[in-house]
One Martini backbone bead per residue (centre of mass of N, CA, C, O) as a GRO file, in nm:
protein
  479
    1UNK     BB    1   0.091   0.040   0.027
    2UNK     BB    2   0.096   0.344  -0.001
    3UNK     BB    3   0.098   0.642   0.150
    4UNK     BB    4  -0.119   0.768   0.064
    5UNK     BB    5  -0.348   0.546   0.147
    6UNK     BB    6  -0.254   0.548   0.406
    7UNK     BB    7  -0.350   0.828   0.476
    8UNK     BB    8  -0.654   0.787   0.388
    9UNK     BB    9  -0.710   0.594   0.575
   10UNK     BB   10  -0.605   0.744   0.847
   11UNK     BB   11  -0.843   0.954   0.808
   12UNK     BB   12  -1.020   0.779   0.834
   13UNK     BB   13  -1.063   0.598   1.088
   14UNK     BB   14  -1.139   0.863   1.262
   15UNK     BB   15  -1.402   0.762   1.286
   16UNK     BB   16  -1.434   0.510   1.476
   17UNK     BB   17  -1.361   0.640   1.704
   18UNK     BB   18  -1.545   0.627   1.988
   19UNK     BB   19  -1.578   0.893   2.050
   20UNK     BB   20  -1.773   0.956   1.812
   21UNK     BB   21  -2.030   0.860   1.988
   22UNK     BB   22  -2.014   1.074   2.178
   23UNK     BB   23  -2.048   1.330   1.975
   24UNK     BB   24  -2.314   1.248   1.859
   25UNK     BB   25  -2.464   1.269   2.123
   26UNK     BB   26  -2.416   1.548   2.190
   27UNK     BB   27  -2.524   1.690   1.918
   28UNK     BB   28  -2.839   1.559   1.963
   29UNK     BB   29  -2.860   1.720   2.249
   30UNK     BB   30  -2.832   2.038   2.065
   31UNK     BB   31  -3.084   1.997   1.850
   32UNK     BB   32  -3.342   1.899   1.992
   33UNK     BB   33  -3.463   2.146   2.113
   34UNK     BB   34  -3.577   2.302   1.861
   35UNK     BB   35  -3.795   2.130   1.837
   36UNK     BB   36  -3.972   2.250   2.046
   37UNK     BB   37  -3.922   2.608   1.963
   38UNK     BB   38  -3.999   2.543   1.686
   39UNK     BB   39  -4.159   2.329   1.526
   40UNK     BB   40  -4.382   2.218   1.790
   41UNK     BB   41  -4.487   2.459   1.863
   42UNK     BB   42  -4.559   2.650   1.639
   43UNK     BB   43  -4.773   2.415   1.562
   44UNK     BB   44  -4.937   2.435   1.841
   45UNK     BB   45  -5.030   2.738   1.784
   46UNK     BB   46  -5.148   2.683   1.475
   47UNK     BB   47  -5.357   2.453   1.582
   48UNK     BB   48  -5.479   2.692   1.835
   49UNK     BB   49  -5.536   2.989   1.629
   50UNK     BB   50  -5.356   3.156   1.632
   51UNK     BB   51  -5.136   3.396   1.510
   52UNK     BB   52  -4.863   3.469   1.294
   53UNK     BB   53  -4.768   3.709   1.508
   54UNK     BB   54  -4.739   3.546   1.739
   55UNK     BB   55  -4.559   3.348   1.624
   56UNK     BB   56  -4.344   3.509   1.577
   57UNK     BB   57  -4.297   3.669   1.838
   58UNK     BB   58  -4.195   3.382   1.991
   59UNK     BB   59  -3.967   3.334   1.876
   60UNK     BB   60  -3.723   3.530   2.004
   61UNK     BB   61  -3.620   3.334   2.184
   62UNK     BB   62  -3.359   3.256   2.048
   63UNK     BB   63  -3.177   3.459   2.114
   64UNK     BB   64  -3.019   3.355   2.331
   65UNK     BB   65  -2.798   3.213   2.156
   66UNK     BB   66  -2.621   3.489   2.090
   67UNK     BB   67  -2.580   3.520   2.456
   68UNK     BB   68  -2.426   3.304   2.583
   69UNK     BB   69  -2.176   3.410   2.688
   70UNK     BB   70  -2.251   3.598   2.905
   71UNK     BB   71  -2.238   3.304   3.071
   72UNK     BB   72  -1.975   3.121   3.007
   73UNK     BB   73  -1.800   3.183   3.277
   74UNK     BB   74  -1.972   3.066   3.479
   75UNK     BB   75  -1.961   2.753   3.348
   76UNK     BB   76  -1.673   2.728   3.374
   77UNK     BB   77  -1.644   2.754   3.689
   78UNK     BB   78  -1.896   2.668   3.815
   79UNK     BB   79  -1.987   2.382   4.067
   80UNK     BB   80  -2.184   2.165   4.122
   81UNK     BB   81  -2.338   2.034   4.370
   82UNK     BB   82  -2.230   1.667   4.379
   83UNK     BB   83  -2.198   1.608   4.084
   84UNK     BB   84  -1.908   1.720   3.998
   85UNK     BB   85  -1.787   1.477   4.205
   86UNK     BB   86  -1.946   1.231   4.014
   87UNK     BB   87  -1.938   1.323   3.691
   88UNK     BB   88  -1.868   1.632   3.648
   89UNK     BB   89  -1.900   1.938   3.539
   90UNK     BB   90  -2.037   1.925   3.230
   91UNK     BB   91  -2.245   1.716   3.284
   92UNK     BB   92  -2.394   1.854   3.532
   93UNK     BB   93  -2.497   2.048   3.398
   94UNK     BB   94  -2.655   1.902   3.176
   95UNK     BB   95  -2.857   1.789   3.354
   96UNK     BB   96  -2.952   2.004   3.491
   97UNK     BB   97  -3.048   2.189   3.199
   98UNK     BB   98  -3.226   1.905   3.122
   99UNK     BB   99  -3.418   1.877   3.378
  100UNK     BB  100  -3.580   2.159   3.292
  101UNK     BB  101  -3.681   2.039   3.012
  102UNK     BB  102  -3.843   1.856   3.152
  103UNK     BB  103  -4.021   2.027   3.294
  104UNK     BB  104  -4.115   2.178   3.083
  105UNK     BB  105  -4.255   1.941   2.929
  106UNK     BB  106  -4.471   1.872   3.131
  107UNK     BB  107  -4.592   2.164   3.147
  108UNK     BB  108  -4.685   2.156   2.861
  109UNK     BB  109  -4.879   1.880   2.937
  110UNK     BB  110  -5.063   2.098   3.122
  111UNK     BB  111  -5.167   2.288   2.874
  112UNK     BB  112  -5.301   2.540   2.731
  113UNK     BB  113  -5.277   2.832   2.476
  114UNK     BB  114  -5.547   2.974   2.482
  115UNK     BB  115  -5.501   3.004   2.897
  116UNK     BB  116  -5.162   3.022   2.843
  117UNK     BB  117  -4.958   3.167   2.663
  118UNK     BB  118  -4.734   3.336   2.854
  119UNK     BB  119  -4.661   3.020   2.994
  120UNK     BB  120  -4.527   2.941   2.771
  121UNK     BB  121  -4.402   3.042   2.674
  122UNK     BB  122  -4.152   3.118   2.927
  123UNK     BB  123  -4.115   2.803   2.890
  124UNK     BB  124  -3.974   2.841   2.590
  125UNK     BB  125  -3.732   3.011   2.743
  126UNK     BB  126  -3.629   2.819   2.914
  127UNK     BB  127  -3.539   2.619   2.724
  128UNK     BB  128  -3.365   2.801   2.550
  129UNK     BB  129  -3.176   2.851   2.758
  130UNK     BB  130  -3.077   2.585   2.870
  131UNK     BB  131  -3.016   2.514   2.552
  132UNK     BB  132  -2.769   2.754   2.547
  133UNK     BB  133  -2.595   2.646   2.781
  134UNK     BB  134  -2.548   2.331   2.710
  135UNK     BB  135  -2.402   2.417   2.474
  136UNK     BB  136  -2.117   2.538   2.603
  137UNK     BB  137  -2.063   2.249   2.749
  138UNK     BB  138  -2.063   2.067   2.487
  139UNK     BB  139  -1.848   2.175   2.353
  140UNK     BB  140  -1.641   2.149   2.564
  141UNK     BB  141  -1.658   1.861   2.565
  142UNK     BB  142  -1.588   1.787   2.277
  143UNK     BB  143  -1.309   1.914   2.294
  144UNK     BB  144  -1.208   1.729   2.547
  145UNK     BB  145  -1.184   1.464   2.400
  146UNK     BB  146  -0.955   1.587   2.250
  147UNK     BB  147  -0.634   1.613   2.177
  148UNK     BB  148  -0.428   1.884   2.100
  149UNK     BB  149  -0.286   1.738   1.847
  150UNK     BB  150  -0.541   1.638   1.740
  151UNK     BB  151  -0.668   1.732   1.435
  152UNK     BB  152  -0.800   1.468   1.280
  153UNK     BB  153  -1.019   1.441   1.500
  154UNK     BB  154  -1.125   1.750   1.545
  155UNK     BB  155  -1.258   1.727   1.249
  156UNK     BB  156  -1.430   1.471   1.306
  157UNK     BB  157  -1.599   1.598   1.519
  158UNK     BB  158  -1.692   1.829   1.422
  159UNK     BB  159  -1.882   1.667   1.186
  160UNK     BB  160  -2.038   1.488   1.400
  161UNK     BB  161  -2.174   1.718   1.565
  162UNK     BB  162  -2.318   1.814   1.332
  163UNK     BB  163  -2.455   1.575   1.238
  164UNK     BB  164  -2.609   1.531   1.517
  165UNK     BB  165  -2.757   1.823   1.532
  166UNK     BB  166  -2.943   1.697   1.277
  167UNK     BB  167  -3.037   1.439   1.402
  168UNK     BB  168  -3.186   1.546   1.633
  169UNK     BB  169  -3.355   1.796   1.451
  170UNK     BB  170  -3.490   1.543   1.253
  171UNK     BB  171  -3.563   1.342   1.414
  172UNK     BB  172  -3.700   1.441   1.624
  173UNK     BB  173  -3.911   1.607   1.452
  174UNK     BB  174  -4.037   1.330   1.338
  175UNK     BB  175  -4.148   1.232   1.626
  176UNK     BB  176  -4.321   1.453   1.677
  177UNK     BB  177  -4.526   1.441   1.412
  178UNK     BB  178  -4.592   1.126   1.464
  179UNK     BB  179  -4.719   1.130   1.761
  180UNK     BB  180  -4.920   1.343   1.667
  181UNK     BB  181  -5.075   1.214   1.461
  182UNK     BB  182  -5.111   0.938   1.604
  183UNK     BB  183  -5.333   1.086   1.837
  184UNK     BB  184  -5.526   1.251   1.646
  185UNK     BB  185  -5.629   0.993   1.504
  186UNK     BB  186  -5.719   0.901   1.799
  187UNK     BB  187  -5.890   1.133   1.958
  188UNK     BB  188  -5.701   1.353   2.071
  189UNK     BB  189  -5.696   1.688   2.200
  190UNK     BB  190  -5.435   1.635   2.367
  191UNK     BB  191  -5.139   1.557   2.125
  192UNK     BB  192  -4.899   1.765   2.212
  193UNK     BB  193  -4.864   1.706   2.547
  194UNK     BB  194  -4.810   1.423   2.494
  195UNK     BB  195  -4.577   1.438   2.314
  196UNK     BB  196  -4.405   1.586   2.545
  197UNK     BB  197  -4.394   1.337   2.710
  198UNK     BB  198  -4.266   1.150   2.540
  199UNK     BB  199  -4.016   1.277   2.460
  200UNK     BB  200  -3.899   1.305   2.768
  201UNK     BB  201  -3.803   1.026   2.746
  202UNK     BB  202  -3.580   1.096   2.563
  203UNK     BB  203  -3.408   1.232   2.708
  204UNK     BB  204  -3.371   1.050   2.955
  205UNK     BB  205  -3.180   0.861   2.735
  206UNK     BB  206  -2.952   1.032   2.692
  207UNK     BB  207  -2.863   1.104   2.985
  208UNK     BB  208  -2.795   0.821   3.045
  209UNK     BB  209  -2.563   0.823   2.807
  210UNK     BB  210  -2.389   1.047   2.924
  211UNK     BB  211  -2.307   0.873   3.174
  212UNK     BB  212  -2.080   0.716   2.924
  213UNK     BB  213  -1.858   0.925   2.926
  214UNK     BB  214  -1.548   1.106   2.979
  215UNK     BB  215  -1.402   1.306   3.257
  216UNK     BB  216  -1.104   1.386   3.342
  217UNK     BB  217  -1.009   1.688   3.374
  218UNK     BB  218  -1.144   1.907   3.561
  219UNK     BB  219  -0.911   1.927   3.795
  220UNK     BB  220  -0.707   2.078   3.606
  221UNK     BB  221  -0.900   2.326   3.534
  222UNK     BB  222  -0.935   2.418   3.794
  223UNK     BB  223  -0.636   2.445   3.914
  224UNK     BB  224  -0.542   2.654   3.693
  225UNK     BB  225  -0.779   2.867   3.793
  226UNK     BB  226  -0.645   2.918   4.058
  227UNK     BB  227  -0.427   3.049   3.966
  228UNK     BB  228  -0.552   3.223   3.774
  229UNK     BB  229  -0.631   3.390   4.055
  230UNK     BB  230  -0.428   3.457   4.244
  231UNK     BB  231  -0.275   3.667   4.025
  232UNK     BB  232  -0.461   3.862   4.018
  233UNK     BB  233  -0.503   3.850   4.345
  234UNK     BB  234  -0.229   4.010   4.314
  235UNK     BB  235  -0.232   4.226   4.145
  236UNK     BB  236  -0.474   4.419   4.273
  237UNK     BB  237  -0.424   4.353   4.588
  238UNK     BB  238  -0.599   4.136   4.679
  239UNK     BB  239  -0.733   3.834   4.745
  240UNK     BB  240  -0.671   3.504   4.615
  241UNK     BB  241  -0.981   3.396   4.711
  242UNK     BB  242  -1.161   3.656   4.660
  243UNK     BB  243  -1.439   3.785   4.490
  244UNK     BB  244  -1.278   3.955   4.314
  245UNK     BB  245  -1.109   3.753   4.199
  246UNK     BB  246  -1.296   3.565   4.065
  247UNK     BB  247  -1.402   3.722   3.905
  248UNK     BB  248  -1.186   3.851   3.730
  249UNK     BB  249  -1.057   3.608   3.633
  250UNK     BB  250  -1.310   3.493   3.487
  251UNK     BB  251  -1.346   3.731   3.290
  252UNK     BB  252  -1.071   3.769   3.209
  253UNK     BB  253  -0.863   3.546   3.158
  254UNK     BB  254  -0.954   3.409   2.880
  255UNK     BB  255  -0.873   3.678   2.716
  256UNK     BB  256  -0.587   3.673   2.802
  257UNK     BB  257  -0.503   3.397   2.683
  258UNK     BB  258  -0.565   3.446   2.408
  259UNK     BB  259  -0.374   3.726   2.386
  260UNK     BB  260  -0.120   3.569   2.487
  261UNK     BB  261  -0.122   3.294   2.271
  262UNK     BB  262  -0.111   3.491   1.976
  263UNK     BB  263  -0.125   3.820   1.993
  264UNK     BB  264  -0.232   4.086   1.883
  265UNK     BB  265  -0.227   4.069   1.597
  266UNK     BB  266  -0.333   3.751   1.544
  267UNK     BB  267  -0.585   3.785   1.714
  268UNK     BB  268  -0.731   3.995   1.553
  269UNK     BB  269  -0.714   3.848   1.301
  270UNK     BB  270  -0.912   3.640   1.393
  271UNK     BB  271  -1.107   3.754   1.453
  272UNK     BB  272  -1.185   3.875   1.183
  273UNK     BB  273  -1.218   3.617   1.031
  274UNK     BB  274  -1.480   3.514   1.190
  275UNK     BB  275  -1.666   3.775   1.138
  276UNK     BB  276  -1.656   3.683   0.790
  277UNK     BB  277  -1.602   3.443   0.636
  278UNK     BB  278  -1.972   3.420   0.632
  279UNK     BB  279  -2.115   3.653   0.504
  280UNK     BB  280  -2.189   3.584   0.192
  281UNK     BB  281  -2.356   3.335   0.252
  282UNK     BB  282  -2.558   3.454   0.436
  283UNK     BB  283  -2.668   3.602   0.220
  284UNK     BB  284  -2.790   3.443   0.064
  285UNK     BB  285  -2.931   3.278   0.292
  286UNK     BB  286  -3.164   3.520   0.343
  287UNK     BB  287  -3.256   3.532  -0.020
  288UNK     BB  288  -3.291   3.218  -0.153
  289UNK     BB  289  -3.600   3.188  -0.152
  290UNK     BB  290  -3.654   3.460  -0.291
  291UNK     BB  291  -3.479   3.389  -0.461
  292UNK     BB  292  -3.665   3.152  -0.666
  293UNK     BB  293  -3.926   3.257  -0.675
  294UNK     BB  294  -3.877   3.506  -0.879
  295UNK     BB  295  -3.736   3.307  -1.064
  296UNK     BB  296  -4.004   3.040  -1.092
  297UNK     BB  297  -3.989   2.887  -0.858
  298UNK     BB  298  -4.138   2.637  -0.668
  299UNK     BB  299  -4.219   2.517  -0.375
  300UNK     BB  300  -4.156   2.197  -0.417
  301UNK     BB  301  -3.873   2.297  -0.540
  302UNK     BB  302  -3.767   2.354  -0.330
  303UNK     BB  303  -3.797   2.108  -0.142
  304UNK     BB  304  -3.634   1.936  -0.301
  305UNK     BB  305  -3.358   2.098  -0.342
  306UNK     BB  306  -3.315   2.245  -0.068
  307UNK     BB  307  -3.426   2.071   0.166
  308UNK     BB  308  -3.389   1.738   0.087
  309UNK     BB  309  -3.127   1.741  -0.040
  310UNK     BB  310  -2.973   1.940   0.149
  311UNK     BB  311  -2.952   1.708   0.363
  312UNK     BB  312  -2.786   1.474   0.245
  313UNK     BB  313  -2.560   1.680   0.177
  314UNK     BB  314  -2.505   1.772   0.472
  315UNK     BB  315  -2.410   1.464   0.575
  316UNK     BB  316  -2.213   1.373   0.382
  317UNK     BB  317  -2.005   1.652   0.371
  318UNK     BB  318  -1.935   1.685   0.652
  319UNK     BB  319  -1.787   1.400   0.659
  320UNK     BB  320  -1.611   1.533   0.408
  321UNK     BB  321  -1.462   1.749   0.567
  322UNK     BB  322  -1.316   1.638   0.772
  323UNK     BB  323  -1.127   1.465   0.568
  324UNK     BB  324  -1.007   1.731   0.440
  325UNK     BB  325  -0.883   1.880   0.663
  326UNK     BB  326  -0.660   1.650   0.705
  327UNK     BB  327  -0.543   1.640   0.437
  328UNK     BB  328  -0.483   1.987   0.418
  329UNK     BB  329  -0.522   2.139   0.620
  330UNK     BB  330  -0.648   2.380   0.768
  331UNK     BB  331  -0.594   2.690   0.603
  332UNK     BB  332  -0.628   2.539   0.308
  333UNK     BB  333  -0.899   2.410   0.402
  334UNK     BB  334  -1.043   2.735   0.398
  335UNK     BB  335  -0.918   2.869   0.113
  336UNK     BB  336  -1.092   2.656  -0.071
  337UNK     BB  337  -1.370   2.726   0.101
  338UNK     BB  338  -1.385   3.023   0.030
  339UNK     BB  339  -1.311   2.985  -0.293
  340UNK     BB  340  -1.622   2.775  -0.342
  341UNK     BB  341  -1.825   3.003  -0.204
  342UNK     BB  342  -1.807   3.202  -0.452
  343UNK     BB  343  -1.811   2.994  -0.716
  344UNK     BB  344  -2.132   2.967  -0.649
  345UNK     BB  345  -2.230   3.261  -0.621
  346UNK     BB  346  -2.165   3.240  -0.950
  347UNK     BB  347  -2.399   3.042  -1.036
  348UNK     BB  348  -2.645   3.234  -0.911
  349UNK     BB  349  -2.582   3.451  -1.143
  350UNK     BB  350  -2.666   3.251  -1.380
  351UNK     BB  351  -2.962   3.216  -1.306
  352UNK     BB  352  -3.038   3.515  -1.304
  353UNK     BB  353  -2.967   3.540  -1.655
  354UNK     BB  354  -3.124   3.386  -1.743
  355UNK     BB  355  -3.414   3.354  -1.894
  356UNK     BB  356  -3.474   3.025  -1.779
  357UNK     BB  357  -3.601   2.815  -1.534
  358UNK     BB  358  -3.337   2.579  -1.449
  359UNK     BB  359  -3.355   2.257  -1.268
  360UNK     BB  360  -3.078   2.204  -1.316
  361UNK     BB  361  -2.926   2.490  -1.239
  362UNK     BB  362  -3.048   2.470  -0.948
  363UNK     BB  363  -2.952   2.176  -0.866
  364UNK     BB  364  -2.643   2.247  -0.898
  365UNK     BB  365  -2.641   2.507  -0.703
  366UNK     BB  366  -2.769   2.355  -0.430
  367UNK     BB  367  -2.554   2.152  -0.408
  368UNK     BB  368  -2.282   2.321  -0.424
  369UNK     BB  369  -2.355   2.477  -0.162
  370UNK     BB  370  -2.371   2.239   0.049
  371UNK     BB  371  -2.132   2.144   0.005
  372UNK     BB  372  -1.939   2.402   0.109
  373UNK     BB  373  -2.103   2.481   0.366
  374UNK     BB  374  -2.038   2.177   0.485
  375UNK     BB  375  -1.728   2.211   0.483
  376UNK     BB  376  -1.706   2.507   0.598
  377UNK     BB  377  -1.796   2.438   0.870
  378UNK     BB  378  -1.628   2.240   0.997
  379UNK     BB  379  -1.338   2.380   0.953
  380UNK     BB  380  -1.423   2.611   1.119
  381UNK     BB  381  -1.497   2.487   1.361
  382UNK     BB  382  -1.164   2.342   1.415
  383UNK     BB  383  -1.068   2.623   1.460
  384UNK     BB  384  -1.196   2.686   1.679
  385UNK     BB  385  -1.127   2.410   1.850
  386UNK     BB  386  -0.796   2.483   1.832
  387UNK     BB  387  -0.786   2.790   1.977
  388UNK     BB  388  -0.877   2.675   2.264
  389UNK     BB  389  -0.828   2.708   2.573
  390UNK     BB  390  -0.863   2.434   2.846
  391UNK     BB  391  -0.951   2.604   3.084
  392UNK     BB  392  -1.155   2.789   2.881
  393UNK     BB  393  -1.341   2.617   2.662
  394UNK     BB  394  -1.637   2.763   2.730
  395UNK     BB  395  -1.576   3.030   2.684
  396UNK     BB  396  -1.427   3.075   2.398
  397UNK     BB  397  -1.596   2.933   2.202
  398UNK     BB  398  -1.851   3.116   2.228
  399UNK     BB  399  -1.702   3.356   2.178
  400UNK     BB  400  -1.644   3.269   1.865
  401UNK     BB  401  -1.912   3.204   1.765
  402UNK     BB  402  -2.049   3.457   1.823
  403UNK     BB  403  -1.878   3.605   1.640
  404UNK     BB  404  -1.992   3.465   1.384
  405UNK     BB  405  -2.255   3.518   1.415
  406UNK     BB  406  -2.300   3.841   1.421
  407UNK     BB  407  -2.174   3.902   1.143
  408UNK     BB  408  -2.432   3.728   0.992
  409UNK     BB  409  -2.662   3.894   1.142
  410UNK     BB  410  -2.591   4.188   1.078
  411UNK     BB  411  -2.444   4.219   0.782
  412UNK     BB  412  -2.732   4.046   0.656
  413UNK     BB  413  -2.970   4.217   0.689
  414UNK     BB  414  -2.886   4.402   0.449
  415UNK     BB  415  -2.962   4.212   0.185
  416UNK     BB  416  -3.258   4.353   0.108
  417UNK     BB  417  -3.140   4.568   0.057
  418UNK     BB  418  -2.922   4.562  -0.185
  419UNK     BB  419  -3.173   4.420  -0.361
  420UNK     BB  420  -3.288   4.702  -0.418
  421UNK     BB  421  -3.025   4.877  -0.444
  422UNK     BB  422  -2.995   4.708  -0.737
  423UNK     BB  423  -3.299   4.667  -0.876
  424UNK     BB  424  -3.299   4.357  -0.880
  425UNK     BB  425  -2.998   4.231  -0.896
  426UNK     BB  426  -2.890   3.950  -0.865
  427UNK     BB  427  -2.626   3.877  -1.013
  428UNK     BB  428  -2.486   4.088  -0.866
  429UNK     BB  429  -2.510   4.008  -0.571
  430UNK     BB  430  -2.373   3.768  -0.571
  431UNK     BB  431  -2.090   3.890  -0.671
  432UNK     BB  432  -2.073   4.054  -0.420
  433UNK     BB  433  -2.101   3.790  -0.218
  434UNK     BB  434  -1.801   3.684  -0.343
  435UNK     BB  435  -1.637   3.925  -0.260
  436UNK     BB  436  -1.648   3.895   0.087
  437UNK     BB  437  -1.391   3.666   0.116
  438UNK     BB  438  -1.125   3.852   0.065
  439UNK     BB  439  -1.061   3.937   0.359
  440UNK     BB  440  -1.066   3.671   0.507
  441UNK     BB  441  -0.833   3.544   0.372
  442UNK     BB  442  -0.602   3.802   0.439
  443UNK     BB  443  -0.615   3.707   0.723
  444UNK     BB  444  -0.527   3.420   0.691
  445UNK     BB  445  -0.260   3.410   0.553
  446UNK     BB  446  -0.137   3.633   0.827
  447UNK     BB  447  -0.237   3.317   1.001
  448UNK     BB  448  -0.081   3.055   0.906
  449UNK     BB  449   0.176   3.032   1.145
  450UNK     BB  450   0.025   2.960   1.367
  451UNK     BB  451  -0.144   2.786   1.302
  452UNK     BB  452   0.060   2.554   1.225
  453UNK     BB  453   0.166   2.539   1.490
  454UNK     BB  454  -0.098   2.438   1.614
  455UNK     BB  455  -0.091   2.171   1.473
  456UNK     BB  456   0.156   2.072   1.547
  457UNK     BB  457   0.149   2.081   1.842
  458UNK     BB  458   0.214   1.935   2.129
  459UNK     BB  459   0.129   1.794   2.383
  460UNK     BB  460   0.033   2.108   2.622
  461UNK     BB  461   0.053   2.361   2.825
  462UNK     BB  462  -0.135   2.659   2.823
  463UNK     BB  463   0.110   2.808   2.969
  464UNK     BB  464   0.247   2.960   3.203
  465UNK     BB  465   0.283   3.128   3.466
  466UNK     BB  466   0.430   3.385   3.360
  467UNK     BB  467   0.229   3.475   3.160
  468UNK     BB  468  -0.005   3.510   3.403
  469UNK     BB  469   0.152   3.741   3.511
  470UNK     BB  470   0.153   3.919   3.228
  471UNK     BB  471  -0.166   3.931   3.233
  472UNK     BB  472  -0.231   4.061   3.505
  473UNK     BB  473  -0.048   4.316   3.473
  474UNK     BB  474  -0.214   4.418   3.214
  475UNK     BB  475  -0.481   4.415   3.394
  476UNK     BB  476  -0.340   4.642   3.575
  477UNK     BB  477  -0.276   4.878   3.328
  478UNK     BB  478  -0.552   4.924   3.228
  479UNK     BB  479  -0.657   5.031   3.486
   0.00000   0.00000   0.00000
């Protein structure tokens, strides 16, 4: 067997590692939360006559998904009593936050909405915290699964986390409109609240299998936050293990571990390019199905094309990204997804141009499209999952997550707004959004010997005393 077919295998393999079916568990419990405040709340209010703004104004509740951040330090440092001690941190957490969900589950299946419904959504305000903060230590814990120096396993995590979290809310959503329709054709007038008490045992399931994860790091992260929470209360004068110090450390060593472990302009430069990078995806992603509509497609053809197929080519092509991370290199497979996401999207500017509306022409776009999406997305997560202190991997990678998501949210609102002010030229529209990730590219190769050195990196602790030193001390010449 040659070298190359060696090393193809050898990065196919790492899908067999056991790790890998704790991380599918894992995603299956952050995408599951979806399934209720998402497809099944909306049309059980869709069903009991509620009105379209009612639904709609109800969405809102997503809202904290965007800010699970600021409490993200807090999930990081503060240990759950009685639990934290037999489970370990992180599952700790997640037991709570689903306990809090399954409880939830039970009470709006005890509910009606049209004499309750300030109390369901309130009830789906707490799953949706509940769920984003569960999110902060799942990601947490799932890269705490593999070791500092597994490149090709944290790509191969990262895949198969996001297959998970599709799997959660696809195959959840599926169990529960058909639980609820066999409940509705046998005569139930609360069908859906039965439903959620259904669903209830399998959170419950899920739960029994996430004690059978391994968390062992728990105590090393420990003790390294308490080293720099002392050193911190003494940079600042006061005592090293009083409440001023334990704040300071929580909030502020995160941040400085950051730009101490980068240097400030590599650090900038990585905000940067995750801020950006998917900015471009995101404008056609707000746009996409109001073009397929204006240029002459039905919803049939949306439906199959864009939802049906987007969904196979998106859990297939997630676990082909993960391999191609591995085989390209994270910097290398960044550089070929962000110029790939580019010249999809001038496929739609193809579309655009058309006379007529081909639907050979709509299904090559839409798959190539899903396909670069799905590999960008990847190696994104994967990038984002080796930059991360291990000291604070749930603080960090929060706050990358959601740098990335608010660049995605913020200036891709204004999509609509520049296809108008194109007077509704889509295919400019598009060429524009192809050029948007040309920031984000001169910024990765700005930073890709940072990056390569930390692929290369061998297992070690991420920073000295000294460094720790050097960094509180710079947060007490700030103040």
């Amino acid at each position: 067997m040659s070298d190359t077919a060696s090393a193809e295998r050898a990065s196919l393999d790492v899908y067999a590692d056991k790790r890998m079916l704790r991380i599918l568990l894992l995603g299956a419990m952050s995408g599951f939360p979806w399934v209720l405040i998402g497809s099944a709340l909306s049309l059980w209010l869709k069903e009991e006559g509620l009105s379209r703004s009612t639904i709609g104004f109800a969405s809102l509740i997503f809202g904290v998904y965007s800010i699970n951040f600021l409490w993200a330090p807090l999930i990081d440092r503060i240990r759950v009593p009685f639990l934290t001690e037999r489970v370990g941190q992180r599952k700790a957490w997640i037991l709570c936050l689903q306990s809090i969900i399954v409880a939830a589950m039970l009470l709006w299946g005890n509910l009606n909405p049209t004499d309750h419904l300030a109390l369901i959504i309130a009830i789906g305000l707490a799953i949706a915290i509940s769920s984003a903060s569960q999110d902060i230590t799942i990601d947490a814990l799932r890269i705490e699964q593999i070791g500092r120096s597994e490149t090709g396993a944290m790509a191969a995590g990262a895949a198969v986390a996001v297959v998970g979290w599709w799997t959660g809310y696809k195959l959840g959503g599926f169990l529960a409109l058909m639980i609820a329709e066999a409940l509705q054709q046998r005569g139930f007038d609360n069908y859906w609240q039965i439903t959620f008490q259904a669903l209830a045992v399998l959170v419950l399931i899920m739960n029994a299998l996430l004690l059978l994860i391994p968390e062992a790091s728990w105590r090393e992260r420990q003790a390294a936050q308490r080293r720099d929470q002392a050193t911190f209360g003494s940079a600042i004068g006061g005592s090293e293990s009083g409440p001023v110090a334990w704040l300071v450390s929580t909030i502020v060593a995160p941040f400085a571990s950051f730009f101490r472990n980068n240097g400030l302009k590599v650090a900038l430069a990585i905000l940067g390019f995750i801020f950006l990078f998917k900015i471009g995806e995101a404008f056609v992603g707000k746009m996409s199905i109001i073009f397929y509509k204006e240029v002459g497609f039905s919803k049939s053809d949306i439906a199959i094309y864009s939802k049906g197929l987007g969904w196979v080519v998106t859990v297939v092509f997630t676990l082909i990204g993960g391999w191609f991370a591995v085989r390209q290199g994270i910097v290398r497979a960044l550089l070929l997804a962000g110029i790939a996401m580019a010249a999809t999207n001038l496929m739609f500017s193809f579309m655009a141009w058309s006379q007529e509306p081909s639907e050979l022409l709509f299904a090559a776009a839409v798959l190539v499209d899903d396909v670069t999406a799905s590999i960008a997305t990847v190696i994104f997560v994967t990038f984002i999952s080796l930059l991360v202190d291990r000291t604070y991997t749930a603080t960090q990678y929060a706050l990358l997550a959601s740098l990335g998501t608010t660049g995605r949210t913020l200036l891709a609102a204004t999509s609509g707004w520049m296809v108008d002010s194109l007077d509704g030229d889509w295919g400019l529209f598009f060429i524009i959004t192809a050029l948007m990730v040309i920031p984000s590219l001169v910024l990765l190769w700005f930073i890709r010997d940072r990056f390569n050195a930390i692929e290369q990196a061998s297992d070690a602790n991420n920073g000295s005393d000294d460094d720790i030193n050097r960094g509180a001390k710079l947060v007490v010449k700030m103040n």
